[in-house]
C-alpha positions in Angstrom: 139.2 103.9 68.0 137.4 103.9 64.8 135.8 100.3 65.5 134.9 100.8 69.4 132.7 104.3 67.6 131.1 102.2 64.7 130.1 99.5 67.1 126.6 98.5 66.9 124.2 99.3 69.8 121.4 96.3 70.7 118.0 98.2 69.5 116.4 96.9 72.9 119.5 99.4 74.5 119.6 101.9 71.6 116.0 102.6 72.4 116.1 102.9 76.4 118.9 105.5 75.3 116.7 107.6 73.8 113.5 106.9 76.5 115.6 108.6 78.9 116.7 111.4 77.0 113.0 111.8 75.9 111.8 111.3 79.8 114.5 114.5 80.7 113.4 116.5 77.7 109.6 115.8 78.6 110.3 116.8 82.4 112.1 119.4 82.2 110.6 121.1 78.8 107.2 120.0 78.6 105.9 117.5 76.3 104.9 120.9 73.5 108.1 122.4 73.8 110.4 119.5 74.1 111.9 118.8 70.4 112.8 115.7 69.0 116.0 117.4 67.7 116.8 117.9 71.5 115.9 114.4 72.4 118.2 113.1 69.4 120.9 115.4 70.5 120.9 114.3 74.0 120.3 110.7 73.1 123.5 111.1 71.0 121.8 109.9 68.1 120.2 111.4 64.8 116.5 112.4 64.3 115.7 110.0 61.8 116.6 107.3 64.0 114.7 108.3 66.6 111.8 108.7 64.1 112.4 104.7 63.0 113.0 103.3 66.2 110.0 105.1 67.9 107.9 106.4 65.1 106.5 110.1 65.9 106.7 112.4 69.3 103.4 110.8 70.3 104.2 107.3 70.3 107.8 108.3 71.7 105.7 110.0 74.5 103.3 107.1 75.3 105.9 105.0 75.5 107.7 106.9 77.8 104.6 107.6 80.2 104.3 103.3 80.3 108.0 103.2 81.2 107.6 105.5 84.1 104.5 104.2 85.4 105.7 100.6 85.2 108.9 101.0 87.3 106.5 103.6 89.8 104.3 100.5 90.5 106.9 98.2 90.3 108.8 100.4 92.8 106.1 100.5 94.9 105.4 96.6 95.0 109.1 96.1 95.8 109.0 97.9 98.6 106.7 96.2 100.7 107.4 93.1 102.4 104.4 90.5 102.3 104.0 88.8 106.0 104.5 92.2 107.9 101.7 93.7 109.9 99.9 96.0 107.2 100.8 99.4 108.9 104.0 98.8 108.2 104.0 97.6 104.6 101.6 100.9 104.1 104.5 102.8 105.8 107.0 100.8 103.6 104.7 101.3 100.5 104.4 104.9 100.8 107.9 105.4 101.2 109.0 103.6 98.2 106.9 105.7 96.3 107.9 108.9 97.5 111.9 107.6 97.0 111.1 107.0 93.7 109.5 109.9 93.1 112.5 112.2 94.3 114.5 109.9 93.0 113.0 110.2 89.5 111.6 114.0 89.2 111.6 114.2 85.3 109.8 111.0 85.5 107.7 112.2 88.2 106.6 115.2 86.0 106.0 113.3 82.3 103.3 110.9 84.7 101.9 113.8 87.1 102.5 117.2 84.9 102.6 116.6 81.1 100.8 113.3 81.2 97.5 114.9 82.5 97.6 118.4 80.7 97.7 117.3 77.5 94.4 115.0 76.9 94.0 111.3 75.7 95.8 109.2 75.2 98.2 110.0 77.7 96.1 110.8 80.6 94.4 107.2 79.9 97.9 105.3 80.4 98.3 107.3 83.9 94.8 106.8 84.9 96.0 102.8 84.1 98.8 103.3 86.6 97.0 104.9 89.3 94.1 102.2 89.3 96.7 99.7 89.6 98.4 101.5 92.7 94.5 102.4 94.5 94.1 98.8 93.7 97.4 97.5 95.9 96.3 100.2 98.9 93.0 98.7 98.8 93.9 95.6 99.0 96.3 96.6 102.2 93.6 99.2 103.8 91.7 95.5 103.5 94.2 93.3 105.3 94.4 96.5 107.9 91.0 96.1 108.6 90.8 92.0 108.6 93.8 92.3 111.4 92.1 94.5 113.6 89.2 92.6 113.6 87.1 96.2 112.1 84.1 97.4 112.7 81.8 95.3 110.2 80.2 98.4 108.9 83.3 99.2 107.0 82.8 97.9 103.9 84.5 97.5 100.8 83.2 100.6 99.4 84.5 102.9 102.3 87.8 100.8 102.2 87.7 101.5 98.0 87.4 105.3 98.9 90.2 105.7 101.7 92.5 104.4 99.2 91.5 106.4 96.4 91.9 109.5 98.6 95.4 108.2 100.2 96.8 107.9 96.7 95.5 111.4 95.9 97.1 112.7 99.3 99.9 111.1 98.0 100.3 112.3 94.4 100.2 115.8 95.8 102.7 115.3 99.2 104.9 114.0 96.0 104.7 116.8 94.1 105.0 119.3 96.8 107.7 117.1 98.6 109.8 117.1 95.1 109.5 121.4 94.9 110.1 121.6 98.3 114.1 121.7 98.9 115.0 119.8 102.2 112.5 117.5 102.6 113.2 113.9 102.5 110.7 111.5 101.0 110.9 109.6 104.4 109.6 112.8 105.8 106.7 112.8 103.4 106.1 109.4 103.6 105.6 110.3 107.3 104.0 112.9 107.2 101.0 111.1 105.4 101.3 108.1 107.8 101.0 110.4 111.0 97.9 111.9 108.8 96.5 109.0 107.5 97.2 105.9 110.1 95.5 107.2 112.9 92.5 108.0 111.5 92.3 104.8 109.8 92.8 103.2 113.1 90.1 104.9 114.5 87.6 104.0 112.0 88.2 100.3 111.7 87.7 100.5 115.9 84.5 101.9 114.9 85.7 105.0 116.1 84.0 107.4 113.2 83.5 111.0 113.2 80.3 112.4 113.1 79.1 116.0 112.4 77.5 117.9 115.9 73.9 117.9 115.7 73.8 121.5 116.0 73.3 123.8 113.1 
């Protein structure tokens, strides 16, 4: 028994070990009352180590917020199917992200809650991550558009925009969706296509809304 306990960890291992107990002290603590006593505890390792594998709290952080946001946009990516008509790899898209956001709450609230309360650099690494996701809905707002043959006048300024305000819809459906008990993220992910799709349809018809001329 002795040997199987004294058996060396890989570090690459040792330190994913004590990401995730960092991630679920971070989510469900906050990143100013969460310890690194409490993340050694849970890791099952000693302080010190985690101070020499991963330095201070603020690195330990940081490295944690690039974990998350990595396997968000890679979550994201994975879930949509190149070839398929671009409604449906938004719909698949939106619903991998919502998956792994209920999937991943404490991870969901180190990038959205602690990440963005607590100044630079953290908010800089998930400002990173969402550019990289408004980049991916652009391009397949885009493709959207080039299918339906859209109204010229939508240009790539407007299509910039809609994305940047789907992801925001999205963030907060997330957020809501994960505090909400019940709701599925294939609900959410629906309800923000019902909202979103149609309108988006209608503008790339050339189909826009305009206020009534009277006061």
């Amino acid at each position: 028994m002795g040997a199987v306990k004294g058996k060396r960890m890989p570090r690459a291992v040792r330190e994913q070990q004590m990401m995730d107990a960092a991630v679920q002290t971070f989510g469900q603590r906050g990143y100013r009352a969460a310890s690194m006593d409490e993340i050694a505890e849970l890791a099952g390792v000693s302080k010190p180590l985690v101070y020499l594998y991963l330095n201070s709290k603020e690195e330990l952080f940081t490295a944690c917020i690039r974990r998350e946001a990595r396997a968000l946009v890679e979550a994201v990516r994975a879930g949509v199917e190149p070839g398929l008509p671009a409604d449906r790899q938004l719909w698949d898209g939106l619903r991998a992200f919502f998956t792994h956001a209920a999937e991943n709450p404490d991870a969901w609230s180190v990038l959205h809650n602690q990440a963005r309360t607590h100044g630079e650099p953290f908010a800089a690494e998930v400002s990173a991550m969402r550019e990289e996701i408004v980049a991916f809905v652009t391009y397949l707002i885009g493709s959207a558009a080039r299918e339906a043959a859209c109204d010229p006048d939508l240009a790539d300024r407007e299509v910039a925009g809609l994305a940047h305000a789907l992801v925001g819809a999205a963030e907060s459906l997330a957020g809501w969706g994960n505090a909400t008990p019940g709701v599925s993220a294939k609900e959410t992910a629906a309800t923000l296509m019902n909202f979103a799709w149609e309108g988006l349809e209608n503008l790339m018809r050339g189909q826009r809304w305009a206020p009534s001329s009277r006061p």
